[in-house]
N, C-alpha and C positions, 0 to 999 in steps of 0.2 A: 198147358195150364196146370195139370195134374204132376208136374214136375215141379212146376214152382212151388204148389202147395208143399212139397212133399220135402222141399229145400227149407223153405221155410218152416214146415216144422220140425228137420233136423236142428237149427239154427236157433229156434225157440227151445230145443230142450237143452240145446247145451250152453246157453245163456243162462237159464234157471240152473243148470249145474255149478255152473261158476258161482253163481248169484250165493246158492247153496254153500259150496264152500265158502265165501268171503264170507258168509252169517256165521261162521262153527269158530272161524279164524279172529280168534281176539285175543284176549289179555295172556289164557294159556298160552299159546303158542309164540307169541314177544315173550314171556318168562321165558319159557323155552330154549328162544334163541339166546336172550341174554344171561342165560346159566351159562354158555357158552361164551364166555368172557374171555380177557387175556389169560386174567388169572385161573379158569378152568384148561383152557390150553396148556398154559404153560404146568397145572399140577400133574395133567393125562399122560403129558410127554415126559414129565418128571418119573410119573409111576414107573410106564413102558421102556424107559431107557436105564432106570435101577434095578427094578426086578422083573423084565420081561413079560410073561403072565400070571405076576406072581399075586397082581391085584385087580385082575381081571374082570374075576366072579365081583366083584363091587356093583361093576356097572349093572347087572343083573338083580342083586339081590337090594341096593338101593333104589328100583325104578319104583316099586310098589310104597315105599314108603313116602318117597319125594311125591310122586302121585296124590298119597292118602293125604300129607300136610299139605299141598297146594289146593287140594279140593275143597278142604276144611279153610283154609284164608278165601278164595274165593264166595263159599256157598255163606261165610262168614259176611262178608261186605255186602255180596246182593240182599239179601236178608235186612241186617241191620241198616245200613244206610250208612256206614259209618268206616273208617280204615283201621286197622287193628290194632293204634296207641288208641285211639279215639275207644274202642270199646272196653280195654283195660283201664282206661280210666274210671269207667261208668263202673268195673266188676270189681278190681282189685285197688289195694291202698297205694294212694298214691307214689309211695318209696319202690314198692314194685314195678310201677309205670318207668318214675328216673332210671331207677339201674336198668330195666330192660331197655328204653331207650339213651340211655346211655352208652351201653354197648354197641348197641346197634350204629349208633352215632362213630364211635372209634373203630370199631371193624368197619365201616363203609369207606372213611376219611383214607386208612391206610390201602385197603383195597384199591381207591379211586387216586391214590399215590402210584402203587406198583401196575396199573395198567396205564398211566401214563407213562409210565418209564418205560412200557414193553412197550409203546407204541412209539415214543420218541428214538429210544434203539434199533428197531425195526426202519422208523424212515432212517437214519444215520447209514443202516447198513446197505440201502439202498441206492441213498440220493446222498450219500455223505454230509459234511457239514457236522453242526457243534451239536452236541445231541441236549445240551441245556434248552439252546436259541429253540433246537425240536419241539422241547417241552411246555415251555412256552407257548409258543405260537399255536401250537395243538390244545391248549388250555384255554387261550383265548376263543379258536375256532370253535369249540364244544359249550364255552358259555354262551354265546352268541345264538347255538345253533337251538341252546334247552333254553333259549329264554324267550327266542323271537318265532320259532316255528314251531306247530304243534307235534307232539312225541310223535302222533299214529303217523303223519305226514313223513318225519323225520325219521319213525322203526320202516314206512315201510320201500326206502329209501336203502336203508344201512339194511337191512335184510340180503340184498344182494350181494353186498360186500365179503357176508361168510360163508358165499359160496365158494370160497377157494377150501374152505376146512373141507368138504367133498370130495377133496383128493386123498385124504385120507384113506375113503373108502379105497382109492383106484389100486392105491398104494399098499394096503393089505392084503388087495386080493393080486398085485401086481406080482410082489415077493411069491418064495419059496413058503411055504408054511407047512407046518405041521396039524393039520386041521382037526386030529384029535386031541392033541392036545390042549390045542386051543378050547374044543368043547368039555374037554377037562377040566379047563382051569376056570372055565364061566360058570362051570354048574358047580365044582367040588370048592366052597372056600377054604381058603389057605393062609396061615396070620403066622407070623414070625414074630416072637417076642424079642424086640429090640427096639433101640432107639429112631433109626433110621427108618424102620420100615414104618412104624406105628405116626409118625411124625408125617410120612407119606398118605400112610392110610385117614388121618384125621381129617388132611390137608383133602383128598380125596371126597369126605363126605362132606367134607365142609364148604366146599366150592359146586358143590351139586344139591345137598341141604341147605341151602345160604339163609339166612335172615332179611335179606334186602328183598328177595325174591316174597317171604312172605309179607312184609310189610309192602312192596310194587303188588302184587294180585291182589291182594284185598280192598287197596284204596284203588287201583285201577279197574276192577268192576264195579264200584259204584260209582266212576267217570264215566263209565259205558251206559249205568242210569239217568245219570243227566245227559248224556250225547244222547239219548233216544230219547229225554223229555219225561221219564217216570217221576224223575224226582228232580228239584229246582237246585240243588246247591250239597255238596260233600255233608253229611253228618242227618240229613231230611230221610227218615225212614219210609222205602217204598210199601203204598197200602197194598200191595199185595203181586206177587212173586209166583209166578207160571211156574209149573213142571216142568213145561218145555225148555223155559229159560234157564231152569237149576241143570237140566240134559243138555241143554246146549254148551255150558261154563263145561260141563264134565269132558263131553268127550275135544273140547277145544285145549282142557286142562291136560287129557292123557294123548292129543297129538304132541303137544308141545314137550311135553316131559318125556317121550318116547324118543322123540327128534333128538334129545338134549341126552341121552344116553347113548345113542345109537353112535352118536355122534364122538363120545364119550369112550365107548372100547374101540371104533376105530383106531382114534387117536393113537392107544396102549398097543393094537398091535401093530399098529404103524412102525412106531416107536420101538417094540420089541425086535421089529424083523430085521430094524436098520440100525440105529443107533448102539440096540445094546447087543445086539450079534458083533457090529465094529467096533464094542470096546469104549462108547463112547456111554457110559454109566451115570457120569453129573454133569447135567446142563448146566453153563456157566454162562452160558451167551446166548441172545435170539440165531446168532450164527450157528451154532450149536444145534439147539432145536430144529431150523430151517431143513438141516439134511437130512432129516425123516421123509421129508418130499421129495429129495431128490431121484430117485428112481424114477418118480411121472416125470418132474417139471425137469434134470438137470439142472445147466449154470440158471436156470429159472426158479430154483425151489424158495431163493433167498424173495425173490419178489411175489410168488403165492403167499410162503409165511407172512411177511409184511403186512401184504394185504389182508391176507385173512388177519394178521392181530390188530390192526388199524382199525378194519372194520368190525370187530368185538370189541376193541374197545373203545370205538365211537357209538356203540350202542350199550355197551355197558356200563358205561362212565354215569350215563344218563339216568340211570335205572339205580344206579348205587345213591347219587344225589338225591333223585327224587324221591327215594323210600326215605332217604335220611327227614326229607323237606316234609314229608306224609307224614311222619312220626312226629316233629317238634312243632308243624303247625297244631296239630290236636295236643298233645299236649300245652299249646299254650292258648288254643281258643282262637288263632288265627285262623281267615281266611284259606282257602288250601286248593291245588286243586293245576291242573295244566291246560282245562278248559280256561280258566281265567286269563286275562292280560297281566305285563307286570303290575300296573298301576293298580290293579283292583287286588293281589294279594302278593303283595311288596316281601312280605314277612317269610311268606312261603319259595318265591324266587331269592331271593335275600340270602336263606340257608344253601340253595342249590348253589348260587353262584360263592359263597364261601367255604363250602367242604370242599368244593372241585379247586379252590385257591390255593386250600390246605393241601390238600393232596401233590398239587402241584409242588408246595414248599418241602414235604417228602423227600423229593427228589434231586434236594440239594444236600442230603444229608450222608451221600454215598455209599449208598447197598448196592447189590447187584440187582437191576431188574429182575431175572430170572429166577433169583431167589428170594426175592421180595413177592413174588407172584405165590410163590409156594408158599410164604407164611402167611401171607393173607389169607388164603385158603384155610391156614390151620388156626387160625383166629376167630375166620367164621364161624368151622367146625365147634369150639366150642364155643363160641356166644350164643349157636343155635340151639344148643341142651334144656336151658331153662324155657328160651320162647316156644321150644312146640309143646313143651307141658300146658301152659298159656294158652295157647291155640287147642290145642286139646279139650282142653276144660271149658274154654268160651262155649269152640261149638258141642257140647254135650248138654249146656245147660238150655232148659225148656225155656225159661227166660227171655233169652235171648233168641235163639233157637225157632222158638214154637214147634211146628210138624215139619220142620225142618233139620233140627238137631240131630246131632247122629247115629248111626246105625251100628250096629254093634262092632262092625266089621272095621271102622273109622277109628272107634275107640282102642280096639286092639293092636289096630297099623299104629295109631298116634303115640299109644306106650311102648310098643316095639321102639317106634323110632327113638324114641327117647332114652330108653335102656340101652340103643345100642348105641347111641351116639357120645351118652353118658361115661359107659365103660372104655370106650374107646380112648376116648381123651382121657380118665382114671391113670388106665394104662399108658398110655403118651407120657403122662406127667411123671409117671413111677417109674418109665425105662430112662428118661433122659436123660 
């Protein structure tokens, strides 16, 4: 008897553990995964296989700011009630609203072009066949999949998918390494004034800084208000917002973004140890990229890669849409929202199912995937410059805010970010 009890309360506490984790595990940690997109893939392995550890230190000294602006969109949405066109609407004029989301709108559309490509290339290299008919048919499978079932159903599905990028890690520590160096090049930054590198480097912050991600966290925690019934409908301001709940968005915000960096230098020194040790300096192909894994997987590395870009970009395809769909339903007063069915907000599925269209038309225009992945990344990079000033400023104001708004510490990450992301691109544009 005194055994069973004693089973039973092992079994009780590690129920509440789980229980615990799945409470912490939300919107943070889906951004997360989906910064981890094709096109952050295919930037990491661009970085890693150009300049070895030449852009290493990024992944490091971006954590803390990606960090500070995802906390400020999220602590932004629980607070207000609202997604973050929705609140620039209410703060600033509305010409500020169009151009921010208009940007936002063309950096998403091309993005959600070049990660169908990298996913239609990837099945080709696998399963051969017409890599268009790929396109296609992967474009259809993805509208169907964001319109009839719900994202959380749907991310926590495609989650498992990017567990092949974890061979990354095998794979770094698989290789030869020089592991001082390596913690050389993470702590000491190192910036090469030229075209190529800075074009790298923009591309880099721009596909881990993204815009989509801000505009996905801030209307996806106040999804997470109506899924728990605080508030009835996107844009209803919650009457009042728990400590706990502002603690629990944080450290769900700094799994997620931790995950998405970690994930992040693997990838480079992946890619340093194999690729550009053999000479192999510009990806041209997912074929290309793939043999960064072959050390773990061998004649298998072509079917990890695959999967892993399949499954990034069947979960990031979704995420680039639906920021776009967050963005233009508030500004236009539509219905909004992935709790809804199509029929009750037409306006808001409407846009998902035509950026993802467009994007698809993209890919009859003949880029190379591979490099289509890298300038989306560097498109992000600067459309994100103006929005975290934006974001910045929202959440600072008491207005909005209340005993919410920011602490000093948010204010100074949120202009850092800014300054640095600002000069970066400056510089990009000066060296080309």
């Amino acid at each position: 008897m005194v055994k069973n009890n004693k089973k039973t309360k092992i079994t009780d506490y590690f129920k509440n553990q789980v229980r615990n984790v799945k409470r912490i595990i939300g919107p943070g940690v889906i951004t997360g995964f989906s910064d981890d997109d094709s096109s952050g893939i295919g930037t990491y392995s661009a970085a890693g296989a150009k300049f070895s550890l030449g852009q290493a230190w990024l992944a490091l000294y971006q954590l803390p700011m990606m960090i500070a602006v995802q906390e400020m969109c999220g602590r932004l949405g629980m607070v207000t009630g609202k997604g973050l066109a929705g609140n620039m609407k209410q703060f600033f004029h509305r010409y500020w609203l169009y151009f921010a989301v208009g940007l936002l709108v063309c950096a998403n559309t091309l993005n959600i072009g070049a990660d169908i490509s990298a996913m239609a290339e990837s099945s080709k290299m696998v399963l051969g066949g017409n890599i268009d008919l790929w396109a296609i048919g992967i474009t259809i499978g993805i509208i169907l999949l964001e319109v009839f079932i719900s994202y959380k159903v749907y991310a926590g599905i495609l989650k498992w998918l990017t567990i092949p990028f974890f061979g990354y890690f095998i794979v770094a520590f698989m290789m030869p390494q020089d592991w001082l160096a390596i913690f050389r090049s993470t702590i000491l930054p190192h910036i090469e004034f030229n075209k190529d590198f800075l074009i790298v480097m923009v591309g880099f912050l721009g596909t881990t800084i993204s815009p989509y991600l801000f505009f996905w966290q801030t209307s996806e925690e106040v999804e997470e208000e109506v899924k728990d019934g605080r508030i009835k409908e996107i844009g209803q301001k919650c009457q009042k917002v728990e400590k706990g709940e502002i603690k629990r968005m944080r450290i769900d915000t700094y799994v997620g973004m931790i995950f998405s960096q970690a994930i992040a230098l693997a990838i480079v020194m992946a890619c340093s140890a194999t690729l550009f040790k053999h000479g192999i300096t510009d990806i041209n192909s997912a074929q290309e990229a793939a043999l960064a894994l072959q050390p773990l997987a061998g004649n298998g590395a072509y079917l990890l890669f695959a999967v892993g870009i399949i499954g990034a970009g069947l979960m990031g395809v979704p995420v680039l849409a639906g920021s776009a769909a967050y963005a233009l339903s508030e500004v236009a007063g539509a219905r909004e929202g992935l709790s809804h069915k199509l029929k009750d907000a037409k306006f808001f599925y409407g846009v998902i199912i035509f950026s993802t269209l467009v994007g698809l038309a993209i890919n009859f225009i003949g880029i190379n995937p591979m490099k289509a992945l890298l300038y989306s990344a560097v498109v992000n990079g600067v459309v994100a410059v103006p929005l975290i000033a934006f974001i910045t400023i929202l959440a600072n104001k008491k207005k909005v805010m209340g005993k919410y708004k920011n602490k000093p510490i948010s204010n100074i990450l949120g202009w850092i970010t800014f300054a640095v992301m600002l000069i970066a691109s400056v510089l990009m544009f000066y060296y080309w």
